[in-house]
SEVO-138656 format. One record per residue (C-alpha): residue in three letters; x, y, z. Coordinates in steps of 0.2 Angstrom, whole numbers, padded with zeros to 4 digits, always signed. Layout:
<domars>
ALAXYZ/...
</domars>
This chain:
<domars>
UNK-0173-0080+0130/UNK-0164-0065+0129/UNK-0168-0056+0113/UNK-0152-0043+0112/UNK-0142-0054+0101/UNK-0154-0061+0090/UNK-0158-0051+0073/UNK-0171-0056+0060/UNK-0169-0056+0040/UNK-0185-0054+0029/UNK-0182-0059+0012/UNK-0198-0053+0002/UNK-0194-0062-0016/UNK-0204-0065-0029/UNK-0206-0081-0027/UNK-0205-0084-0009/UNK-0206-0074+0007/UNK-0193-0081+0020/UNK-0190-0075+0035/UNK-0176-0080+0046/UNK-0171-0080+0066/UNK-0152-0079+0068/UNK-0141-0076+0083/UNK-0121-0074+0086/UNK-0114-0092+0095/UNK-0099-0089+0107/UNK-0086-0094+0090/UNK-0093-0078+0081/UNK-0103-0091+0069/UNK-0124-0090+0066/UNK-0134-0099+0071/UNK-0149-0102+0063/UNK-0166-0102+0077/UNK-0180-0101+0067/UNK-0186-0102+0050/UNK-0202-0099+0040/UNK-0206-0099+0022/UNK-0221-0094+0012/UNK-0227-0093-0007/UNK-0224-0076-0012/UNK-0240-0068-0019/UNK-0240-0050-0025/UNK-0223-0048-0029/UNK-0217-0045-0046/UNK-0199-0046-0053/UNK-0195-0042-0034/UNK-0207-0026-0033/UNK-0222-0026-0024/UNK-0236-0024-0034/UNK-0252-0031-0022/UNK-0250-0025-0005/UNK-0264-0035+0004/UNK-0257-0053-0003/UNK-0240-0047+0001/UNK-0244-0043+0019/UNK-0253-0061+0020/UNK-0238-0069+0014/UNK-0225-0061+0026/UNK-0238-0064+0041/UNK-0237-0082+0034/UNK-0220-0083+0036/UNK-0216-0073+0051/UNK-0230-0083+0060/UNK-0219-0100+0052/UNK-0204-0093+0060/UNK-0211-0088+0077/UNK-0219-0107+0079/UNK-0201-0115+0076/UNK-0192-0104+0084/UNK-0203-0099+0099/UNK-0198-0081+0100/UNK-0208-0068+0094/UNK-0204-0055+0083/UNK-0204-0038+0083/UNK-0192-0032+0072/UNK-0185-0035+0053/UNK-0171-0031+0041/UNK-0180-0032+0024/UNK-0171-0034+0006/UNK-0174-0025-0007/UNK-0170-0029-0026/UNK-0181-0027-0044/UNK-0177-0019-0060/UNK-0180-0002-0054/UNK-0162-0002-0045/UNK-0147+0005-0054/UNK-0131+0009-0048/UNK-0117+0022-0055/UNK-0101+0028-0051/UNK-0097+0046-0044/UNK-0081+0056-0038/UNK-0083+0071-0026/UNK-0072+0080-0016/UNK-0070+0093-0001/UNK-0059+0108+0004/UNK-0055+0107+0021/UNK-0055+0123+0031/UNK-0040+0117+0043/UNK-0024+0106+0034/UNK-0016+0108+0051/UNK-0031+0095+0057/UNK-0030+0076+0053/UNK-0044+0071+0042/UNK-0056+0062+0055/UNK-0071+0054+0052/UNK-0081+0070+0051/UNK-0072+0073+0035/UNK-0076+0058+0029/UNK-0097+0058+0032/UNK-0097+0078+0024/UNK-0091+0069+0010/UNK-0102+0056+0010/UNK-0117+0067+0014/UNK-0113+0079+0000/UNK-0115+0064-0013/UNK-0132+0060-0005/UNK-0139+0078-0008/UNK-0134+0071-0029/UNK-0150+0078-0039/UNK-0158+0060-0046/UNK-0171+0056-0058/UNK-0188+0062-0053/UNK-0195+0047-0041/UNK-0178+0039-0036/UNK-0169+0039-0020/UNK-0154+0034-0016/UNK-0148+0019-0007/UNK-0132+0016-0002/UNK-0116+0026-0004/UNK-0101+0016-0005/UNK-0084+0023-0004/UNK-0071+0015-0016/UNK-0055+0025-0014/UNK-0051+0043-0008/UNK-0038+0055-0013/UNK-0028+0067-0001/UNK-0020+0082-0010/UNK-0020+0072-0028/UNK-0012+0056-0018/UNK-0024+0043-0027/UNK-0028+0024-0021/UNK-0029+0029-0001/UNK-0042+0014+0006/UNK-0041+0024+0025/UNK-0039+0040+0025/UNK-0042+0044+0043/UNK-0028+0051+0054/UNK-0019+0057+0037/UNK-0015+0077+0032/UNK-0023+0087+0019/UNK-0035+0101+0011/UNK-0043+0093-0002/UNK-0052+0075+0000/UNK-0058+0067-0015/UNK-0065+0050-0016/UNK-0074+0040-0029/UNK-0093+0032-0025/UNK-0103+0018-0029/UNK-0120+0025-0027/UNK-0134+0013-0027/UNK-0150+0021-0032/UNK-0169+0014-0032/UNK-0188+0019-0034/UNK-0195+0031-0018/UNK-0212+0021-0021/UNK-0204+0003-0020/UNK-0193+0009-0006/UNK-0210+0016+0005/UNK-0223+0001-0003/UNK-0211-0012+0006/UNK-0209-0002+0021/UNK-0229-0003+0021/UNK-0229-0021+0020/UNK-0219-0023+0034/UNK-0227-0010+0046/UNK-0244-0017+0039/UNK-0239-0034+0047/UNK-0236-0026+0062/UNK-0218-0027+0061/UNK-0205-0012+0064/UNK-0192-0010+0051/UNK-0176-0011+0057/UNK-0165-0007+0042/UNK-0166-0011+0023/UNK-0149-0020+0014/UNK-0148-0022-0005/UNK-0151-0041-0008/UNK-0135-0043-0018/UNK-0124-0034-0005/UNK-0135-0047+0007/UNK-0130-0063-0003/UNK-0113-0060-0006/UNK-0109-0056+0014/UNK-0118-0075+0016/UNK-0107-0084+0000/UNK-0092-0073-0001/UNK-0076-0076+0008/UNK-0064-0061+0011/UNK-0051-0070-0001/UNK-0062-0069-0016/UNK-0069-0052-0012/UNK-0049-0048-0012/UNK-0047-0058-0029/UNK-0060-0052-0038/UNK-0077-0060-0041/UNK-0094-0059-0048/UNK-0109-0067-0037/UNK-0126-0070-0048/UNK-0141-0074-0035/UNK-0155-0082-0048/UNK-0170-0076-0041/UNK-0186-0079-0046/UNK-0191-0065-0053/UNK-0174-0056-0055/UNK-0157-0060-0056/UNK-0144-0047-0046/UNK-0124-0045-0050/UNK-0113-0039-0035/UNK-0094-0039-0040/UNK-0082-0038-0029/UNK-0063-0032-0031/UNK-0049-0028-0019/UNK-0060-0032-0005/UNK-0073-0017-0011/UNK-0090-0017-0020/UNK-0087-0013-0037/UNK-0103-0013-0048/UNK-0119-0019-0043/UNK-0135-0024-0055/UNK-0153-0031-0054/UNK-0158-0039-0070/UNK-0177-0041-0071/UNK-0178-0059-0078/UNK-0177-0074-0067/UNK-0180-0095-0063/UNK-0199-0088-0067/UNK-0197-0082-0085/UNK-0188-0101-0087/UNK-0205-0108-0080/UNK-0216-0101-0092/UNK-0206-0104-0105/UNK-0210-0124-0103/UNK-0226-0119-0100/UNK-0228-0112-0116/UNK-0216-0122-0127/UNK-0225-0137-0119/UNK-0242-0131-0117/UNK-0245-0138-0099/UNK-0249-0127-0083/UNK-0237-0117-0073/UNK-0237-0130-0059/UNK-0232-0143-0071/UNK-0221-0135-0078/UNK-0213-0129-0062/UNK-0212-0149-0057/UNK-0204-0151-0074/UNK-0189-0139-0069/UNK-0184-0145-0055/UNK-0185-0162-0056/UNK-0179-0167-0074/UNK-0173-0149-0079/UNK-0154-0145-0085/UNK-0147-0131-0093/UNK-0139-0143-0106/UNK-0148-0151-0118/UNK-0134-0162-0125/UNK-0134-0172-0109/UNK-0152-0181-0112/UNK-0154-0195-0124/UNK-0169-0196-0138/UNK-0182-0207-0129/UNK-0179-0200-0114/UNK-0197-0196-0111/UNK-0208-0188-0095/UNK-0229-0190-0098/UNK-0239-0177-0088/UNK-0255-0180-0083/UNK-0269-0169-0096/UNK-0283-0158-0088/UNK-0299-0166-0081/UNK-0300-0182-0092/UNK-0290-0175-0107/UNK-0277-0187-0114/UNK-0259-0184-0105/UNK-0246-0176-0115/UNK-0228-0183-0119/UNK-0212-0173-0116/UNK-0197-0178-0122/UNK-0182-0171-0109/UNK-0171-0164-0123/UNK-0184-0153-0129/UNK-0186-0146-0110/UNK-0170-0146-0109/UNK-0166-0135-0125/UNK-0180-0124-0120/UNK-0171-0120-0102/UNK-0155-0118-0111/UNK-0161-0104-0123/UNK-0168-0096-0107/UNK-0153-0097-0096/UNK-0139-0093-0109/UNK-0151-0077-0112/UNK-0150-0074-0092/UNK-0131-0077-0093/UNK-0128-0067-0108/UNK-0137-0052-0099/UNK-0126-0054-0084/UNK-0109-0057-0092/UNK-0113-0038-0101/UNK-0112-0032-0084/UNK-0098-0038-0079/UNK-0089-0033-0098/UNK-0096-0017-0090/UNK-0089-0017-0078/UNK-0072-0018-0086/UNK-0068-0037-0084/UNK-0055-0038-0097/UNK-0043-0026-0090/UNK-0029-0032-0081/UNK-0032-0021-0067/UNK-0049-0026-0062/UNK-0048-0044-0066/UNK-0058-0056-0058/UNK-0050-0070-0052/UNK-0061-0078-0041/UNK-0071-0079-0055/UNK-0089-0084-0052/UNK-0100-0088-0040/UNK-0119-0092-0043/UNK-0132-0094-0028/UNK-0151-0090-0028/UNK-0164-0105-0032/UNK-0159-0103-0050/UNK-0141-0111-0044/UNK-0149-0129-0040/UNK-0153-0130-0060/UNK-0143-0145-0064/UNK-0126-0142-0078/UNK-0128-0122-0072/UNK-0110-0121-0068/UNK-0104-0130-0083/UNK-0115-0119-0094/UNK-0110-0103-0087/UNK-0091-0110-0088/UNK-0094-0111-0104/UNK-0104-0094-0109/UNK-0090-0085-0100/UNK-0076-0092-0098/UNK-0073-0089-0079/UNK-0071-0101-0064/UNK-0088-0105-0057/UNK-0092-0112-0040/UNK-0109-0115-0033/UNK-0112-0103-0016/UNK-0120-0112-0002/UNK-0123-0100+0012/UNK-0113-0110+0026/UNK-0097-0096+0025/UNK-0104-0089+0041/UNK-0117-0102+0048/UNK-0113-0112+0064/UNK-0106-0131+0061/UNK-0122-0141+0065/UNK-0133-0128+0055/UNK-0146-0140+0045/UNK-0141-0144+0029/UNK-0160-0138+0022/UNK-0154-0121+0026/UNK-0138-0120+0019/UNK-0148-0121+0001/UNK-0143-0107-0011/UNK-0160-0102-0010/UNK-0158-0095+0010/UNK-0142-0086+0004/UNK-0150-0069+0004/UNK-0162-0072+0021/UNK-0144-0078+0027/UNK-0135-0065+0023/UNK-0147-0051+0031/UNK-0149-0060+0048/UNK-0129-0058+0044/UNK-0130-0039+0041/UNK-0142-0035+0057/UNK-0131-0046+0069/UNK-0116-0038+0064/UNK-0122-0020+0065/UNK-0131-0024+0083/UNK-0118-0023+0096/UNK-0109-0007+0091/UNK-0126+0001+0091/UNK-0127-0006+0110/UNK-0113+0002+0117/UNK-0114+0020+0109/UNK-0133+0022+0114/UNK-0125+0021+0132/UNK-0113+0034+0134/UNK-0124+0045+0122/UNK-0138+0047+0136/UNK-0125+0055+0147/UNK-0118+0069+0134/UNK-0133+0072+0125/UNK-0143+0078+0142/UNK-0138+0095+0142/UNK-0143+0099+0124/UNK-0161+0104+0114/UNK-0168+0086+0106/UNK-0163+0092+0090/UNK-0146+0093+0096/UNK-0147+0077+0104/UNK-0152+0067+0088/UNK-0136+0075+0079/UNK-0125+0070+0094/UNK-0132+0052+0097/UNK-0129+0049+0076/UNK-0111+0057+0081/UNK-0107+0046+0096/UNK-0114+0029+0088/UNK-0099+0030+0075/UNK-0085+0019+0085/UNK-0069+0025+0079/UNK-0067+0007+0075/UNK-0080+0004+0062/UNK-0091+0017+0055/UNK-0108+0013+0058/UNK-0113+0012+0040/UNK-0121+0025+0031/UNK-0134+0017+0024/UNK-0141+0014+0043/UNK-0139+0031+0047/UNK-0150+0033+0029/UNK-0163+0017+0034/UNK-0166+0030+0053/UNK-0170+0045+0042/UNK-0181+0032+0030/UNK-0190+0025+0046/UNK-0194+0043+0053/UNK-0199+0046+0035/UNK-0212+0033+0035/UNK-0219+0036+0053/UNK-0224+0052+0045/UNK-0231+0046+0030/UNK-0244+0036+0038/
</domars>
């Protein structure tokens, strides 16, 4: 099979470790060809903290993958989320040496280049730079400005910004498993390309993955990524909360949850009752389901809260930058039953479940279309889409670039690979120079 239109997403949660073989059908669609999951171990609120068990467990599942599939893997877009990512806006500008020039793409990555040279916190990196709006001259609220007139280029940025040692210990991970790294994508930006359609990204809207072990915001407005947030709780911190409130183990209790949990206790009678089996000969214990589902409540409405102070951050409650679309919840978190009505009610938004099937083929299994897969989903997403435009750009690059000194050819190659029709994203361009990075560090 040929292996040119097929892309790979590796989802290292807390949780779970999925990976995922996706390629492009004739209709533009995914499909989805292989798929392999395994108990995440050595991953804590979605930072690695144990690299051998986390190397086992993305073997686990790459091998998982590899037997449905029947094609073998060699390269992965990984996620990346945890609490040590934060994002903040920025404005920057350029004077151009020649007004009597359109503004052309060049323009637009000095720009971008000079808000990556930002001094940060000691230990962070940054991530991705997003471009909101630019300005030509003091003319505000310009989405393109390629092909217009002008001295001065102003934009405003969402930069994305995460911890050096997270970044490298996950690029281990992968390399460790003897698999190349092929890009990395923020998990939120991943989940909301697999939920979202472009009409609620116009709208306005908020998507909130539930993780395990975090819980990430993207929102979305006008068709551009306005804020973004990892919140370091998750469905874990709602798991050992039964286990503590009803002193039973954590697989008990994780049973417990997704079998008879709901985020709202008014739903269950009195003497609704669950017994669970005691340890090694003890008596069992009784539960009654409105005290479970009291204790989830307290747990989710603290999740929520957290969440809707992001979005207030963000500036919900101005007309401007309303979201109309509302909400839209996906992650395992999003299978708790009464999550919609409770977070409807917390916040007073429209909220939609967000299975991942906005992109997936017709006769993709329903298994798959779980909220769970959306972040897996939406890297496989990510990678396809940047594939092709790489293709074509390596091969006129060969034929300029011969004449010149490598160095030269690098900086030509990363020229040429921007098709005038879509910019090949910066944060590619950043994951190249973080892949040569770690091929030193070893």
């Amino acid at each position: 099979m040929e292996n040119d239109n097929i892309a790979v997403g590796l989802d290292i949660g807390t949780t779970k470790i999925v990976a995922m073989i996706g390629r492009e059908n004739e209709y533009g669609k995914m499909e989805i060809l292989g798929i392999g999951k395994s108990k995440s171990l050595g991953v804590h609120r979605g930072v690695v903290n144990n690299i051998t068990q986390t190397i086992q467990s993305i073997q686990q599942a790459v091998q998982d993958a590899e037997t449905s599939s029947g094609i073998k893997i060699k390269e992965v877009v990984v996620g990346i989320a945890g609490q040590h990512i934060r994002s903040l806006q920025h404005s920057d500008y350029i004077t151009r040496t020649n007004s009597d020039e359109v503004i052309d793409e060049g323009d637009i990555d000095r720009l971008c280049n000079q808000v990556h040279k930002l001094v940060m916190l000691p230990g962070e990196e940054i991530i991705h730079v997003l471009p909101q709006d630019f300005k030509v001259d003091g003319q505000a609220e310009i989405k393109e400005p390629i092909g217009m007139y002008g001295g001065r280029l102003e934009a405003n940025f969402h930069v994305v910004v995460g911890q050096v040692s997270s970044i490298r210990n996950i690029g281990r991970c992968v390399k460790s498993s003897g698999l190349e790294l092929s890009g990395i994508t923020l998990e939120p930006l991943a989940s909301a390309n697999a939920v979202l359609s472009q009409e609620e990204k116009e709208a306005g809207v908020a998507l909130i993955d539930i993780g395990g072990g975090t819980t990430d915001l993207a929102i979305f407005k006008d068709g551009i990524i306005r804020h973004t947030a990892v919140i370091p709780f998750g469905g874990n911190v709602i798991t050992e909360d039964i286990k503590e409130g009803c002193s039973i183990i954590e697989k008990q209790a994780e049973l417990l949850k997704i079998k008879f949990g709901s985020a709202w206790p008014g739903e269950n009678k009195d003497n609704e009752i669950v017994s669970i089996p005691g340890l090694r000969g003890r008596e069992p214990k009784e539960i009654t389901l409105k005290n479970l589902s009291k204790i989830i409540h307290a747990r989710v409405v603290e999740i929520i809260e957290q969440v809707y102070l992001e979005i207030k951050n963000y500036g919900h409650e101005e007309q401007k930058k309303k979201l109309i679309a509302g909400i839209v919840l996906t992650g395992g978190g999003a299978q708790l039953q009464h999550i919609k009505q409770l977070v409807e009610y917390i916040t007073g938004m429209d909220t939609r479940i967000g299975y991942p099937n906005e992109h997936l083929a017709g006769d993709t299994d329903s298994e798959t279309t779980s909220p769970m897969y959306a972040t897996a989903v939406g890297l496989v997403l990510n990678s396809l889409k940047s594939k092709p435009k790489f293709k074509q750009a390596t091969s006129f690059s060969t034929m300029e670039a011969s004449q010149e000194t490598p160095e030269d050819q690098n900086m030509d190659e990363e020229e040429i690979e921007e098709t005038p029709k879509e910019r090949k994203r910066f944060f590619d361009k950043w994951a190249e120079k973080f892949k040569e990075f770690l091929d030193n560090a070893e």
